[in-house]
C-alpha positions in Angstrom: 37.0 -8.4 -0.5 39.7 -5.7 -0.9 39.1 -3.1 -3.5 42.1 -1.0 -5.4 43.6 1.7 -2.8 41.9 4.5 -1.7 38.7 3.1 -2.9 37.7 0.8 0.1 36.5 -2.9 0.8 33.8 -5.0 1.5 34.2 -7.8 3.3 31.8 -10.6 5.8 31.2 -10.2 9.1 31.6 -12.9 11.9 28.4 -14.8 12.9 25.0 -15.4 12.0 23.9 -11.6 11.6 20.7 -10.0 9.4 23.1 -8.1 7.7 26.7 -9.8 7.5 28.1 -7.3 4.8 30.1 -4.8 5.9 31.6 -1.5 3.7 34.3 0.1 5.2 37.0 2.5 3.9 40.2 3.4 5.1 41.1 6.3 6.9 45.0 6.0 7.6 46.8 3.9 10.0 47.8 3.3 13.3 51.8 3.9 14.7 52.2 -0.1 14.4 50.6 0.2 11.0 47.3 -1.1 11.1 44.4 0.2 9.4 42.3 2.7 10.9 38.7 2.1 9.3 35.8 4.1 9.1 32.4 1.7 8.4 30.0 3.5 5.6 27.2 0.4 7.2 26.5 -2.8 7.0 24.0 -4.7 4.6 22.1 -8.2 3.6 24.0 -8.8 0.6 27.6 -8.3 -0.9 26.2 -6.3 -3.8 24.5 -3.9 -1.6 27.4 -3.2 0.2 29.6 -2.3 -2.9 27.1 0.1 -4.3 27.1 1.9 -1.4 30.7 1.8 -1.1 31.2 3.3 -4.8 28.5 5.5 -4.4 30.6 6.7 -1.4 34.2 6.6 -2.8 32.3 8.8 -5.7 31.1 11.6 -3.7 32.0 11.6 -0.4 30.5 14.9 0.4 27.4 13.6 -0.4 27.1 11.4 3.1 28.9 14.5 4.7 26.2 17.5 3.5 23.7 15.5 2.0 19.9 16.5 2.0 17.1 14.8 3.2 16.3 14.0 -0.7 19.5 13.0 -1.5 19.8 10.1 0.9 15.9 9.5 0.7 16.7 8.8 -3.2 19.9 6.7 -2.4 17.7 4.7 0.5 15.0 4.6 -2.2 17.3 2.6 -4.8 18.1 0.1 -2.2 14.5 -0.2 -0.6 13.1 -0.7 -4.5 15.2 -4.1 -4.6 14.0 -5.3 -2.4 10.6 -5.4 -2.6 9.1 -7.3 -5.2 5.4 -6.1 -4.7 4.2 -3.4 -7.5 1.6 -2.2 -5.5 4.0 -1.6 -2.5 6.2 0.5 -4.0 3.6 2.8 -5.7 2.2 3.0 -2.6 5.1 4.0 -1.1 5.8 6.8 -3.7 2.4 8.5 -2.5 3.6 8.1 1.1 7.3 9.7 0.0 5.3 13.0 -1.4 4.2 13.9 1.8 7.8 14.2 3.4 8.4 16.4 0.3 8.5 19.2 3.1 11.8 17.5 4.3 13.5 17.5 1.4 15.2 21.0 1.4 17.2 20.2 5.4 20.7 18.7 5.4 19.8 15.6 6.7 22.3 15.6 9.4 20.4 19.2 10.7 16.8 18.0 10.8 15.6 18.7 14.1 12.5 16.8 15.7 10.7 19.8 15.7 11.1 20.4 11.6 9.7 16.5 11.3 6.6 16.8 13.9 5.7 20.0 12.2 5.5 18.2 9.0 3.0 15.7 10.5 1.1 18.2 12.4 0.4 19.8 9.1 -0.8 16.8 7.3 -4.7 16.8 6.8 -4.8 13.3 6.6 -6.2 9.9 8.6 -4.1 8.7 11.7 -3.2 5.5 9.1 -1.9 7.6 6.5 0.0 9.6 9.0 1.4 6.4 10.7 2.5 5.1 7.0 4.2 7.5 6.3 6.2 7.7 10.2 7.0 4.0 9.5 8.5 4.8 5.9 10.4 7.9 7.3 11.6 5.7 10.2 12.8 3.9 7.1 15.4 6.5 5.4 16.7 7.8 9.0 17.1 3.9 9.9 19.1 3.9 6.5 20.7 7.0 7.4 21.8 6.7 10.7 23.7 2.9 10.2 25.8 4.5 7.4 26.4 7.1 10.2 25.3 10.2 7.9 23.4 11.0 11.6 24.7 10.8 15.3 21.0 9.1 16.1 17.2 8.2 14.7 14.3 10.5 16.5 11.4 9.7 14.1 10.6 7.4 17.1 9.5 10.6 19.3 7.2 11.6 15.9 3.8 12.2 17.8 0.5 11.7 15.7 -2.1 12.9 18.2 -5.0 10.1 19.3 -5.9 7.8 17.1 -10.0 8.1 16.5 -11.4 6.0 14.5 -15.0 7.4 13.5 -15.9 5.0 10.7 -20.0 5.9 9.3 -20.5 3.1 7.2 -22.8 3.6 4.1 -24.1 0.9 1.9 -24.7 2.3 -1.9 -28.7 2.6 -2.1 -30.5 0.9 -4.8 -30.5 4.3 -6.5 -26.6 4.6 -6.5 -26.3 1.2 -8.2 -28.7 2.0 -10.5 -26.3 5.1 -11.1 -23.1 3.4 -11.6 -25.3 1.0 -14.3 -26.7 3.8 -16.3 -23.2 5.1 -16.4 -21.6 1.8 -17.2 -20.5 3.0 -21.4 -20.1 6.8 -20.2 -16.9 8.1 -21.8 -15.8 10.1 -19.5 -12.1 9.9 -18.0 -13.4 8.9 -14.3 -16.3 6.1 -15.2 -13.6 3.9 -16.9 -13.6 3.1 -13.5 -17.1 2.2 -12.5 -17.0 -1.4 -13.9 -13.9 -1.7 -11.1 -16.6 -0.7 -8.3 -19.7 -2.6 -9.6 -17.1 -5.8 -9.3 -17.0 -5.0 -5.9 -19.9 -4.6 -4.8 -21.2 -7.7 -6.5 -18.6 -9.8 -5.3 -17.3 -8.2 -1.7 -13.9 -8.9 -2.6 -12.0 -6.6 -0.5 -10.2 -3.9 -2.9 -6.8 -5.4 -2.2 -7.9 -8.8 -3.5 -9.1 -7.3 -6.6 -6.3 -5.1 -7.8 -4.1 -8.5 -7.2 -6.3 -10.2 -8.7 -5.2 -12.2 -12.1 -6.6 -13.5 -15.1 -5.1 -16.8 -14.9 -7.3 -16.5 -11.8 -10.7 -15.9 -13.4 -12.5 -18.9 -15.0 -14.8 -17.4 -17.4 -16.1 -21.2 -18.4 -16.9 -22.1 -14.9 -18.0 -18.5 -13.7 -15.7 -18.4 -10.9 -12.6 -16.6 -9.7 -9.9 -17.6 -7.1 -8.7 -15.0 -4.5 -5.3 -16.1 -3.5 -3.8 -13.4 -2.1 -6.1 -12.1 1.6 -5.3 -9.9 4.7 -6.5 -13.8 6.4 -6.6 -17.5 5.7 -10.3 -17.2 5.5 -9.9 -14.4 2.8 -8.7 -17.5 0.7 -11.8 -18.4 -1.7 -13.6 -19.0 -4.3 -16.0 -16.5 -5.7 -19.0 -17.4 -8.2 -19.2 -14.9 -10.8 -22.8 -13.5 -10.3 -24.5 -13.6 -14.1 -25.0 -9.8 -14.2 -21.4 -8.8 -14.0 -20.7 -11.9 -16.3 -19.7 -9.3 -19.0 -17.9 -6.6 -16.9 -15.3 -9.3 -17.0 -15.5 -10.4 -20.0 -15.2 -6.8 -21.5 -12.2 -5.6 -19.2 -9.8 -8.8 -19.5 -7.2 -8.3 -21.9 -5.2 -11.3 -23.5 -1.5 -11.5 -22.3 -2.4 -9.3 -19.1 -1.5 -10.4 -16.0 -3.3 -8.5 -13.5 -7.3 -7.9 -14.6 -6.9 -4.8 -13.6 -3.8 -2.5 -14.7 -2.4 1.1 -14.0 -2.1 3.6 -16.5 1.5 2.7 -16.6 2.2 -0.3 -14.4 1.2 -3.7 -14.9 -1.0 -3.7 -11.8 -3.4 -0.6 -10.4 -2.2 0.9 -7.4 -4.6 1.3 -4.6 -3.1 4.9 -4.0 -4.0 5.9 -7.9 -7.3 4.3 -7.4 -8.6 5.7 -4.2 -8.8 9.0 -5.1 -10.2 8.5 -8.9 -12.8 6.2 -6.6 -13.5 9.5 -4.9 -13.9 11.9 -8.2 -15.8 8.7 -9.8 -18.9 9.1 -7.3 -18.5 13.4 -7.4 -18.9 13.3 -10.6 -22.1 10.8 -10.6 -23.2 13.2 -7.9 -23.3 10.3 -5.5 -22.5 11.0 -2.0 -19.2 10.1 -0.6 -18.3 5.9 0.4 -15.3 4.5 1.5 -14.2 1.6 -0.9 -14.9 -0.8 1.7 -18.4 0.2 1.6 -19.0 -1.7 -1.6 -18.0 -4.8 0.9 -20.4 -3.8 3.3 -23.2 -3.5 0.5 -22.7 -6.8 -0.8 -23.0 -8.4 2.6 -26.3 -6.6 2.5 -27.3 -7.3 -0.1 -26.8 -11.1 0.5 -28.7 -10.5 4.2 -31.5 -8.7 2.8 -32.1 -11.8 -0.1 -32.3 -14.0 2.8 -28.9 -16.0 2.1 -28.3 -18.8 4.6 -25.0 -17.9 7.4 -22.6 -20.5 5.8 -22.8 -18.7 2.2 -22.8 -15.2 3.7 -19.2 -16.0 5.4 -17.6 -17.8 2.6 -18.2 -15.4 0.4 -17.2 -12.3 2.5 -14.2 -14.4 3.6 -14.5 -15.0 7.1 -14.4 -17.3 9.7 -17.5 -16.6 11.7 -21.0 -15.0 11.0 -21.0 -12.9 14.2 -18.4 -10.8 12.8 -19.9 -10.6 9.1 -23.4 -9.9 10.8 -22.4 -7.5 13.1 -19.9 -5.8 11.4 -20.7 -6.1 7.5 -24.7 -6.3 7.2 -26.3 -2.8 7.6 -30.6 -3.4 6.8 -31.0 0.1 4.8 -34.1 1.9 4.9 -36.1 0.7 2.4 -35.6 -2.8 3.8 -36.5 -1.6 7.3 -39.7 -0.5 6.1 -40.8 -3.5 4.5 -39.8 -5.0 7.7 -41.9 -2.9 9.7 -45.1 -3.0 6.9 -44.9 -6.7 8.4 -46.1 -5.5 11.9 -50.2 -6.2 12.7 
């Protein structure tokens, strides 16, 4: 496609490529009077390519001394078409903040150095850390095929060893009975606890609820259908256990899609709701738990009531019981004494 003069083209490349669009612009011409093109990058579709392109014609200076925000914000109107997933791109957003440090470099003069000290710096987990490298990897990628840099370094990032130290804690009897007696509380962080009680009396991983829908929740035949699982075991159906009958039926809302939604988005993001998770249990003075912990407590809770192997995986979602017993059931210590009481 040929655009008016002076303002470039777009046009198809030859063979079967991942990204056959091409935006180019003309530079001048050779002695024989050929055009002398300079490529702005290529792209997966047509209209990508043109926005680019005008973005380019626009405001050239902006691919010449642009900052690390600029062409993070122009990457981040391209990577948000892409992706279809809500819960993605908030999660992404949270991931962006912590680059904020980059933002103020030309992009074309950030060194290795400025980006390692910017991970060495964050107080976060390895996974975090490694998110974030992968979505910075991202914008330099972007970067570096509209040749806005000579080459992409985030590759030589280093994130230090990766140790994974994971203490497990099932919510005591106690801590239930805390998040219960809280249930109607009013304030701003036990809006929340109903989301947590769901989980530990269903061990529905936290991604599987907050993409759960209410098309997917069968009040009449007190079930619910995950559909969407990190594996093709996670694929179940859950029976709604009577005494959390009514945390569902309270917390649906007609003409909602997702059961449970943001503040402002249609679906919760797990990056809103981890650290509200957090605040929820300082403020009931309960001591700290992962989110996955309400997993592991359900699977205890199902070991300790005697449940037989074949119910214990189905409902946890996996294939095998050797991985749900020795990975999922923890006997706390009130358990382990009745145990032991048993002794002659």
């Amino acid at each position: 496609m040929k655009n008016i003069n002076g303002s470039g083209s777009v046009y198809k490349l030859s063979g079967k490529r991942r990204k056959p669009w091409a935006a180019a612009i003309t530079t001048g011409y050779s002695l024989d009077g050929r055009q002398i093109r300079k490529l702005i990058g290529t792209f997966e579709t047509k209209r990508e390519a043109q926005e680019v392109l005008i973005k380019y014609v626009k405001n050239p200076s902006l691919f010449n001394k642009a900052t690390f925000k600029e062409i993070k914000e122009l990457w981040w109107e391209t990577y948000k078409k892409k992706v279809t997933n809500e819960s993605t791109i908030n999660t992404n957003i949270y991931r962006l903040r912590a680059l904020e440090p980059l933002d103020k470099f030309k992009m074309s003069e950030i060194k290795l150095y400025d980006m390692q000290e910017v991970f060495d710096s964050m107080e976060t987990s390895w996974s975090f850390k490694n998110a974030c490298k992968s979505v910075l990897n991202m914008i330099f990628d972007f970067a570096f095929k509209n040749e806005l840099i000579d080459s992409n370094k985030v590759k030589f990032i280093e994130l230090g060893k990766r140790v994974k130290v994971i203490d497990r804690r099932i919510f005591t009897k106690k801590e239930i009975e805390t998040l219960w007696e809280n249930l109607d509380s009013e304030t701003y962080y036990c809006k929340y606890i109903y989301i947590v009680l769901i989980l530990i009396y269903t061990g529905m991983r936290v991604g599987e609820l907050l993409n759960l829908k209410n098309k997917d929740i069968d009040l009449h035949n007190l079930c619910l259908t995950i559909r969407e699982s990190k594996t093709d075991a996670g694929v179940r159906i859950i029976p709604i256990y009577s005494k959390i009958f009514n945390l569902f039926v309270t917390n649906m809302v007609k003409n909602q899609e997702y059961f449970v939604k943001g503040d402002t988005t249609n679906q919760l993001a797990y990056s809103t709701f981890k650290p509200r998770f957090q605040k929820l249990l300082k403020e009931l003075k309960i001591e700290s738990h992962t989110i996955h912990d309400t997993r592991h407590t359900f699977a205890t809770l199902l070991n300790n009531a005697n449940a037989n192997q074949t119910s214990i995986i189905k409902l946890i979602g996996h294939s095998d019981f050797s991985i749900t017993e020795n990975v999922y059931t923890h006997k706390d210590t009130e358990e382990l004494r009745k145990a032991v009481e048993l002794l002659n």
